[in-house]
N, CA, C and O atoms as CSV, one atom per row, in Angstrom:
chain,resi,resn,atom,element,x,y,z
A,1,UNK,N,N,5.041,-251.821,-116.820
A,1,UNK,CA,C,4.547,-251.187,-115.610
A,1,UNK,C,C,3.278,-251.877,-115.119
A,1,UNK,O,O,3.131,-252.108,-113.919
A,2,UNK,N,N,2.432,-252.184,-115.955
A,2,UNK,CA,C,1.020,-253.008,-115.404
A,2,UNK,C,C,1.375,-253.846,-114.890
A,2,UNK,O,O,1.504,-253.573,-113.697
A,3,UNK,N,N,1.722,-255.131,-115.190
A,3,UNK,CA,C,2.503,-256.221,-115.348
A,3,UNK,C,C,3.058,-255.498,-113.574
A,3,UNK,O,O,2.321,-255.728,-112.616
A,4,UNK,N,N,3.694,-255.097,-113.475
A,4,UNK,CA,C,4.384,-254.894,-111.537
A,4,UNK,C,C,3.197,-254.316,-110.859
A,4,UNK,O,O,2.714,-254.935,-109.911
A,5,UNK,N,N,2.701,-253.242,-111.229
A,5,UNK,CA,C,1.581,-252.973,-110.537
A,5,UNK,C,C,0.734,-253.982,-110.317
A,5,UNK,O,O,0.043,-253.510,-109.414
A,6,UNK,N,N,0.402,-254.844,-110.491
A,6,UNK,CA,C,-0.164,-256.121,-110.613
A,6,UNK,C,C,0.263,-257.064,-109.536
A,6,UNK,O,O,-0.477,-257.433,-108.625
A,7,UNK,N,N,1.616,-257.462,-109.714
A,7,UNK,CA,C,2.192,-257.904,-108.667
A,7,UNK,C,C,2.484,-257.349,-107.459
A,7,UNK,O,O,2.368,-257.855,-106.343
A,8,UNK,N,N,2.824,-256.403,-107.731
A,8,UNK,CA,C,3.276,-255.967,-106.476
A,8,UNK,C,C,1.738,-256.232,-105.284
A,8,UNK,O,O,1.791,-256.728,-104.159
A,9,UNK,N,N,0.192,-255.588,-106.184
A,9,UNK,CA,C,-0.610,-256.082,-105.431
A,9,UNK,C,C,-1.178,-256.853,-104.843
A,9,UNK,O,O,-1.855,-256.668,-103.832
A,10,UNK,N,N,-0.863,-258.366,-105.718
A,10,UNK,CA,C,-1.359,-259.671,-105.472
A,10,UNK,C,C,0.128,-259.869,-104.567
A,10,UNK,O,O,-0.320,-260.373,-103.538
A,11,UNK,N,N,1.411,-259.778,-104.393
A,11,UNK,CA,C,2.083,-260.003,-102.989
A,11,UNK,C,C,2.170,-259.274,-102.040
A,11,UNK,O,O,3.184,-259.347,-101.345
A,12,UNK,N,N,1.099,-258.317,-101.710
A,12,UNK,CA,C,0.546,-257.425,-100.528
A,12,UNK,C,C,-0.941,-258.383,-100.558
A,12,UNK,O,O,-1.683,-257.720,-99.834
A,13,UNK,N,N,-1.595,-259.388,-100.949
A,13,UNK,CA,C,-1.889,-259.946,-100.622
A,13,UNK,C,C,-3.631,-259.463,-100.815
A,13,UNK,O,O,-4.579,-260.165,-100.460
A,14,UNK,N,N,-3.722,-258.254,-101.390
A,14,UNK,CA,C,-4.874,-257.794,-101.668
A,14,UNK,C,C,-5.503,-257.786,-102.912
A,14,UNK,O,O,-4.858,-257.978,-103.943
A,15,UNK,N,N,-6.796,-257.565,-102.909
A,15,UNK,CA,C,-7.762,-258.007,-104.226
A,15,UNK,C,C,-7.795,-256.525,-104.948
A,15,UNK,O,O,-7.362,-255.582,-104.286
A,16,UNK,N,N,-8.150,-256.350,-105.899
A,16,UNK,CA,C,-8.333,-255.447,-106.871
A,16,UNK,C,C,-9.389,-254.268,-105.757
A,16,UNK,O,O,-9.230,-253.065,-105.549
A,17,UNK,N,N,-10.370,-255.160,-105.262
A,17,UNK,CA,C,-11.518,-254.639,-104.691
A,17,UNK,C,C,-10.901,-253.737,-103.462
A,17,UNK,O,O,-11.281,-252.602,-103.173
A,18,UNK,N,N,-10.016,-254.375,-102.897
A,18,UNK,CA,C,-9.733,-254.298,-101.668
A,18,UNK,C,C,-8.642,-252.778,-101.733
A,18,UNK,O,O,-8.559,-251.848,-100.932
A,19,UNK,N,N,-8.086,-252.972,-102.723
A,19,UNK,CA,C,-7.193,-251.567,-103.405
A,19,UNK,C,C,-7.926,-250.497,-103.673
A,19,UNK,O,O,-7.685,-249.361,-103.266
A,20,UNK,N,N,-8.841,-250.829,-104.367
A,20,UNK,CA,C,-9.765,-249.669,-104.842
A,20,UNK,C,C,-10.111,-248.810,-103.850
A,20,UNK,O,O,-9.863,-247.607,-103.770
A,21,UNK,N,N,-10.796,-249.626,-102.982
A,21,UNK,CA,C,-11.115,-249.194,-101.576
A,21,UNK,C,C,-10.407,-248.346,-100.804
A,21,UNK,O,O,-11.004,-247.439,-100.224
A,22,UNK,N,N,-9.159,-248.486,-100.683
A,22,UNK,CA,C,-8.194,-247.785,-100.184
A,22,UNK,C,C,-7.755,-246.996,-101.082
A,22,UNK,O,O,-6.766,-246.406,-100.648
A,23,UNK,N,N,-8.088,-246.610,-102.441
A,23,UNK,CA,C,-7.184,-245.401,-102.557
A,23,UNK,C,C,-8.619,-244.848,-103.228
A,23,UNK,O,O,-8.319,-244.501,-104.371
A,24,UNK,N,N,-9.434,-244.717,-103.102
A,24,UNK,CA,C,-11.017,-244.039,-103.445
A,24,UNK,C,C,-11.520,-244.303,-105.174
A,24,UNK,O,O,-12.189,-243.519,-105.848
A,25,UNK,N,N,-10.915,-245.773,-105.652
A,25,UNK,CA,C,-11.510,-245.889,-106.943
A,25,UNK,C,C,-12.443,-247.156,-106.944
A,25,UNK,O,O,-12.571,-247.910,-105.980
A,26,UNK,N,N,-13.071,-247.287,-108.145
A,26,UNK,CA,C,-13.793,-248.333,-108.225
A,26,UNK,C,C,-13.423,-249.503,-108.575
A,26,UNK,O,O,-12.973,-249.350,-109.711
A,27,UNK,N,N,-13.305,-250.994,-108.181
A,27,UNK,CA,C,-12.935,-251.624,-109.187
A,27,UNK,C,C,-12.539,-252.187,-110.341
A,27,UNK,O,O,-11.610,-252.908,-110.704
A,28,UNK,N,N,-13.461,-251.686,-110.817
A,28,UNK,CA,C,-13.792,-251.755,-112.068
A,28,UNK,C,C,-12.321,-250.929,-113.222
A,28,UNK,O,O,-11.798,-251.340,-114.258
A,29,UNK,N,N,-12.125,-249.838,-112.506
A,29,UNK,CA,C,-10.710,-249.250,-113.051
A,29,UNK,C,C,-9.531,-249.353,-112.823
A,29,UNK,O,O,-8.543,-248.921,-113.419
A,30,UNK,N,N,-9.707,-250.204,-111.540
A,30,UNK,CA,C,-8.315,-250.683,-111.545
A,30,UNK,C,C,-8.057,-251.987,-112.538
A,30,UNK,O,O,-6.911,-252.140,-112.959
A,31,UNK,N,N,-9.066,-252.912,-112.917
A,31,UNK,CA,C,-9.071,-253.863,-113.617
A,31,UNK,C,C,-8.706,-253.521,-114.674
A,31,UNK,O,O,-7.990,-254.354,-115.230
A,32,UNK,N,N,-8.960,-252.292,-115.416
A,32,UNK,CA,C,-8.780,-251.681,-116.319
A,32,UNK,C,C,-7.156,-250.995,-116.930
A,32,UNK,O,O,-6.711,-250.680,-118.034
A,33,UNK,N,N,-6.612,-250.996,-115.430
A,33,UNK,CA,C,-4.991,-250.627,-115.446
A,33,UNK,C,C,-4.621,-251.491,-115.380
A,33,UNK,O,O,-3.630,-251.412,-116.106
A,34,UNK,N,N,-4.674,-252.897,-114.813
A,34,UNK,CA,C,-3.977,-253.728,-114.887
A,34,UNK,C,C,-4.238,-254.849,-116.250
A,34,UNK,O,O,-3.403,-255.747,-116.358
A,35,UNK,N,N,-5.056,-254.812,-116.984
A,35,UNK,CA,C,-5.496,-255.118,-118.206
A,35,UNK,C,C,-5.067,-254.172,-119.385
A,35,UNK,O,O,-5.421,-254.431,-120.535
A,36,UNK,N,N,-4.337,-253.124,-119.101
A,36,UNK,CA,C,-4.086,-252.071,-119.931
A,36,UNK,C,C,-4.765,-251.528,-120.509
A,36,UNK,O,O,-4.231,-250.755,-121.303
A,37,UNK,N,N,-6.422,-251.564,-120.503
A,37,UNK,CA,C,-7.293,-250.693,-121.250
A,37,UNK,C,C,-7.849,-249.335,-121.171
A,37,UNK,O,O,-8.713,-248.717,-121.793
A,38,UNK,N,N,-6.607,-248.940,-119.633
A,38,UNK,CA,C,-6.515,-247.384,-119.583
A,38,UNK,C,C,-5.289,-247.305,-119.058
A,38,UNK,O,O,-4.837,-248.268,-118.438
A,39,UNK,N,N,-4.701,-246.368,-119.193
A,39,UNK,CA,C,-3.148,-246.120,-118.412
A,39,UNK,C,C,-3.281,-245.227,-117.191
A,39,UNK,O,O,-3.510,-244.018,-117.153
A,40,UNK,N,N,-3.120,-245.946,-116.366
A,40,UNK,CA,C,-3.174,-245.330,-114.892
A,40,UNK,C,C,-2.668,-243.462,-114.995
A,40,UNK,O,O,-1.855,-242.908,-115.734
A,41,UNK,N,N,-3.501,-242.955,-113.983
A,41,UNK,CA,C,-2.959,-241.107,-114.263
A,41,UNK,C,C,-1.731,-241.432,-113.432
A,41,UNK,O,O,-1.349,-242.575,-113.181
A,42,UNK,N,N,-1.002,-240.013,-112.926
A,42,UNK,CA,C,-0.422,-239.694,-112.368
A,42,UNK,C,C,-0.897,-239.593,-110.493
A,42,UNK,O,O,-0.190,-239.936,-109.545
A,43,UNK,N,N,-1.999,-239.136,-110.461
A,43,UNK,CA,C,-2.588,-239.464,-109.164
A,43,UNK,C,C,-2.481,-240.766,-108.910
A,43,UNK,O,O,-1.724,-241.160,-108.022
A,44,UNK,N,N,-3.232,-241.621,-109.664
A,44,UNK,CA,C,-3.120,-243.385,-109.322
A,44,UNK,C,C,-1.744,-243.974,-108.950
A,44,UNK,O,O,-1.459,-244.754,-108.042
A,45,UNK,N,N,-0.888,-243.343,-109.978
A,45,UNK,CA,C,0.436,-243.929,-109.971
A,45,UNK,C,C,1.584,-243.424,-108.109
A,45,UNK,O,O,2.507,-243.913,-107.457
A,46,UNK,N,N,0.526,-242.005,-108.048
A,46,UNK,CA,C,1.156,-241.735,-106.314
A,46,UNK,C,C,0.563,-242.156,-105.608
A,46,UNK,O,O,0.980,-242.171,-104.450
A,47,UNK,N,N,-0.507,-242.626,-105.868
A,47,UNK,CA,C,-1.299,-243.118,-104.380
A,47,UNK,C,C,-0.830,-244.795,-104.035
A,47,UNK,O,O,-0.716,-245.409,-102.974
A,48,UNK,N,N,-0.651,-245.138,-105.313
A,48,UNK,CA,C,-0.390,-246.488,-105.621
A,48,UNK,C,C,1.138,-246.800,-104.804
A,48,UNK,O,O,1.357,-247.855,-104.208
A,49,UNK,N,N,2.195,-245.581,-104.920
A,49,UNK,CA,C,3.545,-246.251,-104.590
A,49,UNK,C,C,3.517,-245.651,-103.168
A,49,UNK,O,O,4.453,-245.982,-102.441
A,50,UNK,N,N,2.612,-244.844,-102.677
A,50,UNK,CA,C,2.381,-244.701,-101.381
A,50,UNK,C,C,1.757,-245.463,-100.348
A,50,UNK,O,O,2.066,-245.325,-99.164
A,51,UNK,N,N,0.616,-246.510,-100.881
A,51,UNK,CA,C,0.135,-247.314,-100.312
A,51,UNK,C,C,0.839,-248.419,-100.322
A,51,UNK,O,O,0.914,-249.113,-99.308
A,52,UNK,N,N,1.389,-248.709,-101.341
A,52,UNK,CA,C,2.736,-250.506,-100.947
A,52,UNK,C,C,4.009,-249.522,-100.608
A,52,UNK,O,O,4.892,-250.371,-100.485
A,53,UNK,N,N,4.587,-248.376,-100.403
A,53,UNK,CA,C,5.530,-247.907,-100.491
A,53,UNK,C,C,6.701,-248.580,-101.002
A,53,UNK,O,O,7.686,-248.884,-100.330
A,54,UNK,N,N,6.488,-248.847,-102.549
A,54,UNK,CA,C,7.129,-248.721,-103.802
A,54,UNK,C,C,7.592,-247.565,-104.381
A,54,UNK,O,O,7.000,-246.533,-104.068
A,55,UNK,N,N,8.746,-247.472,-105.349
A,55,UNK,CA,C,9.570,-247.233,-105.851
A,55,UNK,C,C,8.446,-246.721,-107.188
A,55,UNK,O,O,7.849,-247.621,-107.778
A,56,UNK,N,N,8.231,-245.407,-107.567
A,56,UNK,CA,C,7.655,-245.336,-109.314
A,56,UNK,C,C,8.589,-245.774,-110.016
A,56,UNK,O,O,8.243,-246.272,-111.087
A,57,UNK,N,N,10.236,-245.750,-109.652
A,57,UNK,CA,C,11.045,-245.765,-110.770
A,57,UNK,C,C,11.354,-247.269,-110.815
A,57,UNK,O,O,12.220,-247.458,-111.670
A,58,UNK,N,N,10.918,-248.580,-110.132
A,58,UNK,CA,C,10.439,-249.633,-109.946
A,58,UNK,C,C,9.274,-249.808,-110.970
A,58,UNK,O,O,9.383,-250.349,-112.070
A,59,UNK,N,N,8.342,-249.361,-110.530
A,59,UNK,CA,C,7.421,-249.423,-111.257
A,59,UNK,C,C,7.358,-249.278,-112.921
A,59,UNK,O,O,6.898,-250.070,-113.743
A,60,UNK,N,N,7.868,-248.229,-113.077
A,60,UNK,CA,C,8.348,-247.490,-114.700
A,60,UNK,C,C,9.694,-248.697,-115.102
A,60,UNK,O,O,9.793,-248.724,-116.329
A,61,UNK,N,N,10.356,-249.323,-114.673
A,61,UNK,CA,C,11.250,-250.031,-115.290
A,61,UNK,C,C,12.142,-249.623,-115.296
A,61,UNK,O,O,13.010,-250.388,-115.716
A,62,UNK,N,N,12.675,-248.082,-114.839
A,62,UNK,CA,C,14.182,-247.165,-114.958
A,62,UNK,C,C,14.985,-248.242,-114.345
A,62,UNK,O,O,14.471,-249.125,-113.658
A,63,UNK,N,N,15.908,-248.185,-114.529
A,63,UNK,CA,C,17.031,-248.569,-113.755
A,63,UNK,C,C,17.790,-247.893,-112.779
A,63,UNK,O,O,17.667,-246.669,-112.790
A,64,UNK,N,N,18.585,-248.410,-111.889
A,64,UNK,CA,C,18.855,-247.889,-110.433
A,64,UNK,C,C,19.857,-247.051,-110.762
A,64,UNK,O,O,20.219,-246.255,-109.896
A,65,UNK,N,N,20.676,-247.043,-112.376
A,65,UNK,CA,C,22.162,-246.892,-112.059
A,65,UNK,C,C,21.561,-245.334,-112.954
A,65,UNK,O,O,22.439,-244.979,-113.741
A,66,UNK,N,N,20.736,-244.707,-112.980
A,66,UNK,CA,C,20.660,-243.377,-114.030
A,66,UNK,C,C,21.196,-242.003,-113.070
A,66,UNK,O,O,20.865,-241.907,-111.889
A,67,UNK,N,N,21.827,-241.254,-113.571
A,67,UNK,CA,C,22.225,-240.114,-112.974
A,67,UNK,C,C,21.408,-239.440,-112.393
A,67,UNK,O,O,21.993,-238.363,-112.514
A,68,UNK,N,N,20.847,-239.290,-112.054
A,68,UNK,CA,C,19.683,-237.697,-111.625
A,68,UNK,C,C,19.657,-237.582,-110.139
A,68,UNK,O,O,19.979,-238.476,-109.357
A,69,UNK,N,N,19.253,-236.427,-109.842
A,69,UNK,CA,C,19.327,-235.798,-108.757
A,69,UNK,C,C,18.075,-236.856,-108.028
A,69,UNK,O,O,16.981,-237.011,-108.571
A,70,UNK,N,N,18.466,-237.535,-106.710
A,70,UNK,CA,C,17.013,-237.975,-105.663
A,70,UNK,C,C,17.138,-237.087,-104.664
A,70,UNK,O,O,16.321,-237.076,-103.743
């Protein structure tokens, strides 16, 4: 999941700084999710697939083909 969150940001073309900014954190913690030395909450993880409007289940690694109700 870091590992895409990661990408997905650097091909939206924006800096760590520039993210933070837009979803009300500091730098400094997003460096921290994408380094894995904290695991992003659940808030981060919605604001995050709302601002690139991404997929969480993209993000999480699920696969497309799982049964469940969308």
């Amino acid at each position: 999941m870091i590992q895409r969150m990661a990408d997905v940001r650097t091909d939206h073309d924006e800096t760590q700084r520039q993210l933070a900014s837009a979803l009300g954190y500091h730098q400094v913690q997003i460096a921290r999710y994408e380094t894995g030395k904290n695991a992003p909450s659940i808030d981060y993880l919605i604001k995050f697939c709302r601002h690139y409007r991404v997929s969480a289940d993209y993000l999480l690694g699920l696969p497309k083909d799982y049964d469940w109700p969308r």
